[in-house]
N, C-alpha and C positions, 0 to 999 in steps of 0.2 A: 426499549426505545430505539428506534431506528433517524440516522443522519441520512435524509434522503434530499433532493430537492425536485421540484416541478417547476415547469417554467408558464410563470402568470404575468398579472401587470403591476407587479410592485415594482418598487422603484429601481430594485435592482435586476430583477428578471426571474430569479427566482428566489422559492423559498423554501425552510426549512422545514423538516415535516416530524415535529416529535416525537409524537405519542403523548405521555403523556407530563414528559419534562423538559424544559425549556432549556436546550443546549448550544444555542446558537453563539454563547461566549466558550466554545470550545474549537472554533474555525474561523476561517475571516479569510477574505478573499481579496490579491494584491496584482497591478499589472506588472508585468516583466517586460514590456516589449511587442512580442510576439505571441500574448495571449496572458492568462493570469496562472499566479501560484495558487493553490490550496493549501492552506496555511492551517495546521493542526498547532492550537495555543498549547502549550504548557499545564494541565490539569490540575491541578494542587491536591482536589483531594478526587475521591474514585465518584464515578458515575456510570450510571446503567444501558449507556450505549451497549448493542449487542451487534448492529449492522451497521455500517457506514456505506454510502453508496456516494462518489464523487462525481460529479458532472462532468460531460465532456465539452459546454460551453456555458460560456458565464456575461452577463452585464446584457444590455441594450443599445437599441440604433446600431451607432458607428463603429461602439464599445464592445459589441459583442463579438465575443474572440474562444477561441479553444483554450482551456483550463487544459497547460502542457508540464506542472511541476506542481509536487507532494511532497513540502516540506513542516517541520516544525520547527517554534520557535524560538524551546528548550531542548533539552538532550534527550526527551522521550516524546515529549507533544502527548498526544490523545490516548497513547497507547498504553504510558505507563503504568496511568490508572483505569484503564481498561480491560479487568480481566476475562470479563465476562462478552468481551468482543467475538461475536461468531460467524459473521459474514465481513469480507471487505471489498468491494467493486472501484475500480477504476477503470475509468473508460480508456479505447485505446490512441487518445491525445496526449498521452501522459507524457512525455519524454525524458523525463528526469523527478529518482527517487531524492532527495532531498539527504540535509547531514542528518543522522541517527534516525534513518528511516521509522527501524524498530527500536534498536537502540540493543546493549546487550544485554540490559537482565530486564527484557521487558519476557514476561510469561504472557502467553494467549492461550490456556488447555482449551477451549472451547473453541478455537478455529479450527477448520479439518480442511477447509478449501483456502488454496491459494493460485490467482493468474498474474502472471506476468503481460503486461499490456504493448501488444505489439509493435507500438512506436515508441518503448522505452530505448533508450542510447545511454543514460548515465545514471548509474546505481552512487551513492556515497560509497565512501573510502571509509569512514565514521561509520561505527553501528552494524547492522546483522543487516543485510536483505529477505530474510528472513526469521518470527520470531522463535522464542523457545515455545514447544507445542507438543505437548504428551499428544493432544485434539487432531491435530494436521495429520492426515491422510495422504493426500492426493495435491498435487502441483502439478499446474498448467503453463509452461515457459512457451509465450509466442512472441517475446521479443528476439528481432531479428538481428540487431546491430547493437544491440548493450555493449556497454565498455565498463567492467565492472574489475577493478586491482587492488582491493586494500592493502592495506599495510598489515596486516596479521590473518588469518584463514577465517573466515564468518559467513560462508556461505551455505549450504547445505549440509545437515551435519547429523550423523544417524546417533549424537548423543542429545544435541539438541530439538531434532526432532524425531524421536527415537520411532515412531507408530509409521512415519512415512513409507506409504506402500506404491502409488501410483506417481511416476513421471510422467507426463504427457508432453513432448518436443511436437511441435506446430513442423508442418512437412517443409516450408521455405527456410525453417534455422539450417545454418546449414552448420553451426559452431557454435560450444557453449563456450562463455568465457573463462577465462585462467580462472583459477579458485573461485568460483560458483560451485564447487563441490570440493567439501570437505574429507567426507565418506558420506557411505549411503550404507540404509540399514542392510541388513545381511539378505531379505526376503523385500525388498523394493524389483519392479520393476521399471524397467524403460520403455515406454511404449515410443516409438518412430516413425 
């Protein structure tokens, strides 16, 4: 099952694209201001998302504005019961990862790809920036101004994602932030 959307003429501009399970009470779309949140609800039990793909604008007419934040509504949202999640997209509107982005004992063995969306500025203090992931391979950091400081170390971590081989830094970062890195497996690279 993949979370995608396309933009038609429903009422709200766009729409959900299942497959072949009806997961639309797993997100919900909220304004902030300056565009809307994507709101991953609270899952209770597991479901067969494998892709999530977020929009990088949302609503109609006067409404339609950049989807700038990816939060949830419980302490894991989508993710918890997602193990079977393999792809994640967000577009580069995003600017702030939300409280318990991943959360920390959310497992995702089946993701191998992760981007960082270049207009991201604020990671949670709450939760992992990224998940636990035997899966995860290869990270793509192109935000260029993240402010990311928790209160305990959760950021890259070669016991949580132990298979991590490729960094890829976008050529304008010109700094990664304080503990965005934990340790890195022994055989990772840095590509620059």
């Amino acid at each position: 099952v993949t979370i995608s959307f396309t933009c038609d003429n429903t009422e709200n501009g766009f729409t959900a694209l299942n497959g072949e399970t009806d997961v639309s009470n797993l997100y919900t779309f909220e304004s902030n201001g300056e565009g809307y949140n994507f709101k991953l609800i609270d899952a209770k039990t597991s479901h067969t998302v494998t892709k999530l793909v977020v929009p990088d604008y949302y609503g109609t007419g006067s409404a339609y504005a950049p989807v700038t934040k990816v939060m949830n509504t419980g302490s894991y949202g989508i993710f918890e019961k997602a193990s079977g999640l393999k792809e994640v997209y967000f577009p580069e509107t995003i600017k702030e990862f939300g409280s318990y982005f991943f959360g920390s004992g959310v497992t995702l063995n089946d993701l191998e790809t992760f981007t960082f969306p270049r207009d991201l500025e604020t990671a949670s203090t709450t939760g992992s920036i990224l998940p636990n992931s035997t899966g995860l391979t290869t990270v793509y950091y192109n935000s260029k101004n993240l402010t990311y400081n928790p209160s305990s170390a959760s950021g890259f971590n070669s016991t949580k994602q132990p298979n991590l081989r490729d960094l890829y830094v976008s050529y304008d970062v010109e700094s990664l932030p304080n503990k965005l890195v934990v340790s890195f497996p022994a055989d990772m690279v840095l590509h620059y």
